[in-house]
C-alpha positions in Angstrom: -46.5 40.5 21.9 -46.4 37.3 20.0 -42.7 35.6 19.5 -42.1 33.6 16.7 -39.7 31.7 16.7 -38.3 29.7 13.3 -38.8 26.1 12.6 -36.1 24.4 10.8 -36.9 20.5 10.5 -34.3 17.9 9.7 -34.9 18.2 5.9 -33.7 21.7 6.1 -31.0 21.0 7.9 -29.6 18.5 5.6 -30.5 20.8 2.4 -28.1 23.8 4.3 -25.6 20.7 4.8 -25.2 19.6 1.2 -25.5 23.1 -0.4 -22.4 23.9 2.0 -20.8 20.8 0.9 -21.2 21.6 -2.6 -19.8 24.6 -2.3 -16.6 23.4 -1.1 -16.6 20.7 -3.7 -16.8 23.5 -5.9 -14.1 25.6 -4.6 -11.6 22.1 -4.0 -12.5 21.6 -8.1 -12.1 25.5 -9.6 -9.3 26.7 -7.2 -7.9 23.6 -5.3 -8.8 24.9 -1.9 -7.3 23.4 0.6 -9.7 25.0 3.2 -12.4 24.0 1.4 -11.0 20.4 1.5 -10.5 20.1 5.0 -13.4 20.9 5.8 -15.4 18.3 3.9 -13.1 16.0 5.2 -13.8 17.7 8.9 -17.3 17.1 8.2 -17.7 13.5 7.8 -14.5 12.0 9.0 -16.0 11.0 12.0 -18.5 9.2 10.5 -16.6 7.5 8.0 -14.0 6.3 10.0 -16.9 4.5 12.9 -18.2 3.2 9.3 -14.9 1.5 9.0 -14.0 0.5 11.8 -17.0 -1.4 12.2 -15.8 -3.4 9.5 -12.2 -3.9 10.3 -12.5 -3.9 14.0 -9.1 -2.4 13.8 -8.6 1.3 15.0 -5.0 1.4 12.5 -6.5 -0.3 10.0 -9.6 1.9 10.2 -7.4 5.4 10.3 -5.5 3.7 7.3 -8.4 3.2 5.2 -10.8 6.5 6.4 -7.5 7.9 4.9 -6.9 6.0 2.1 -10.6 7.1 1.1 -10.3 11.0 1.2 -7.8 10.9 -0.6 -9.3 8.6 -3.4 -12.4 10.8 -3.2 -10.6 13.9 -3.1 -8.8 12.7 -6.8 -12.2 11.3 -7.5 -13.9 14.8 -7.3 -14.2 15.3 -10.9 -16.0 12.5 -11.4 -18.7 13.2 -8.6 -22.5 13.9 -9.7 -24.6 15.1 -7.2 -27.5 14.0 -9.2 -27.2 10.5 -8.6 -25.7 10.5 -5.2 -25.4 12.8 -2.2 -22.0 13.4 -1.1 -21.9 11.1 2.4 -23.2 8.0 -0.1 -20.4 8.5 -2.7 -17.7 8.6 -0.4 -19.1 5.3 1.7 -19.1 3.9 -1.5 -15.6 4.2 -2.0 -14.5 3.4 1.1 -16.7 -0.1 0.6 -14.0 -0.8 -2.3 -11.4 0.0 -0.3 -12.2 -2.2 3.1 -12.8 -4.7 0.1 -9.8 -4.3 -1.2 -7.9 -4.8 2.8 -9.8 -7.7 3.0 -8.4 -9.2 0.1 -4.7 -9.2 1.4 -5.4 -9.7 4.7 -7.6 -11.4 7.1 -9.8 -10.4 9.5 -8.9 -10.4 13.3 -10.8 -10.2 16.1 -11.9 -7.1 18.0 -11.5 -7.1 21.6 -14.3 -6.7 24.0 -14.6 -2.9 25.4 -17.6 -2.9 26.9 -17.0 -3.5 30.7 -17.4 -7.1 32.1 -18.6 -6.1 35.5 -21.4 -4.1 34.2 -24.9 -5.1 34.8 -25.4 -5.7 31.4 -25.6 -9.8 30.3 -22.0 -10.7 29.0 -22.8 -13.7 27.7 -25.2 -11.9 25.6 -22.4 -9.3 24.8 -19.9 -12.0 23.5 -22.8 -14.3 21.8 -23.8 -10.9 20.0 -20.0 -10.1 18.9 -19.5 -14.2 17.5 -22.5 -14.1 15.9 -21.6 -10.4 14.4 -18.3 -12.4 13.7 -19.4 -15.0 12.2 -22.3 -12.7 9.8 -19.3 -10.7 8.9 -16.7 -14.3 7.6 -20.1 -15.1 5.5 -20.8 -11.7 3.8 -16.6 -11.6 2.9 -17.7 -14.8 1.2 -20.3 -12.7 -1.1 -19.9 -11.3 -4.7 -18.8 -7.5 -4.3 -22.0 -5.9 -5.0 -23.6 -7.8 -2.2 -20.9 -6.9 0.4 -21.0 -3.6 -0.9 -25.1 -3.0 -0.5 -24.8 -4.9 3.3 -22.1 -2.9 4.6 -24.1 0.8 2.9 -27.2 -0.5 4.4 -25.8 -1.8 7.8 -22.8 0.4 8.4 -23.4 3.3 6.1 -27.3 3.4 7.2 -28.2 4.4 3.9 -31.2 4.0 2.0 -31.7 2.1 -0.9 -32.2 4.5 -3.5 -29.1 6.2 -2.2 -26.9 2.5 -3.1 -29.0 2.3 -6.5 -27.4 5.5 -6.9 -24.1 5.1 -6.2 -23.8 1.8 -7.6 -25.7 2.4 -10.7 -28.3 -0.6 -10.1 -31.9 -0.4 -10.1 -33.4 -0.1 -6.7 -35.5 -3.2 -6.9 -32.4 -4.7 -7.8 -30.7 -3.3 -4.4 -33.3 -4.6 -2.4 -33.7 -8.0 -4.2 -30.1 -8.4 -3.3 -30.4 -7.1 -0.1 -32.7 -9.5 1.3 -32.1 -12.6 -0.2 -28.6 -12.0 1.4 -30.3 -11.2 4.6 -32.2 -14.4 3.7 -28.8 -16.8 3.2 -27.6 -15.4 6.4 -29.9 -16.1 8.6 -30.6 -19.5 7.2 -26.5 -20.0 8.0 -26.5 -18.6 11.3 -29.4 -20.7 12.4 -27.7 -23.5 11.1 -24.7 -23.0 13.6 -26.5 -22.7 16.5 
């Protein structure tokens, strides 16, 4: 007797995924589930708020904005078109324009060190790779919007190109023309400093 057993690669995962989330977008936009709701926001609140915080290096701030984003995306709902973007891209976009926004009224602070010092690990290469993170992030603040924006979806966000073009309505070539000559600047900057 031969067992078969059923191969579902990571494409198919993702197409179950987004069919489920569409499904609850669906139900949040024809009945105002609440269900529905909290569980999209179940599914990716995790990963939005470590996209955040990243950026913020504050945990408040970070809860603050992750929050602050649902619930712009949630009132943004009508407006979503899964053509153009998946789901996890639209709402990183928003929350982009809203850790832009905190950044505009206030300023950045530090983030305190939690790996631990007495590990075997090299500290000095721990705090030389959180300065120079640092010191990448004061230099893309300095950036037009749309650059910030494509860094922190590229580097935070781990999305793809085509999925910014999407969301931010730009041309691919565009996105990655931006992309690099930022990646470009700052290297030139931080090699500068050293």
């Amino acid at each position: 007797m031969v067992l078969y057993c059923e191969y579902i690669n990571r494409r198919d995962v993702d197409t179950l995924a987004r069919d489920q989330e569409q499904k609850w977008i669906r139900a949040i936009l024809r009945r105002g589930d609440r269900g529905a709701a909290d569980a999209l926001v179940r599914t990716h609140y995790d990963a939005l708020y470590a996209y955040i915080w990243r950026q913020v290096g504050q945990p408040e701030d970070a809860l603050d904005l992750t929050q602050e984003s649902f619930i712009a995306a949630l009132q943004s709902l009508p407006s979503y078109d899964q053509r153009k973007s998946v789901f996890r891209t639209w709402l990183y976009h928003i929350a982009s324009h809203k850790i832009i926004d905190h950044r505009r009224k206030f300023r950045m602070t530090t983030v305190p060190l939690t790996e631990d010092i007495s590990s075997t690990e090299d500290f000095t290469a721990i705090v030389h790779d959180q300065v120079l993170l640092a010191q990448a992030e004061e230099l893309v603040r300095q950036e037009e919007p749309l650059e910030q924006e494509i860094f922190r979806l590229h580097v935070y966000g781990q999305c793809s190109f085509p999925q910014i073009a999407a969301v931010t309505g730009q041309a691919e070539a565009k996105i990655k023309s931006r992309y690099y000559r930022l990646m470009t600047r700052l290297r030139e900057d931080l090699t500068d400093d050293e």
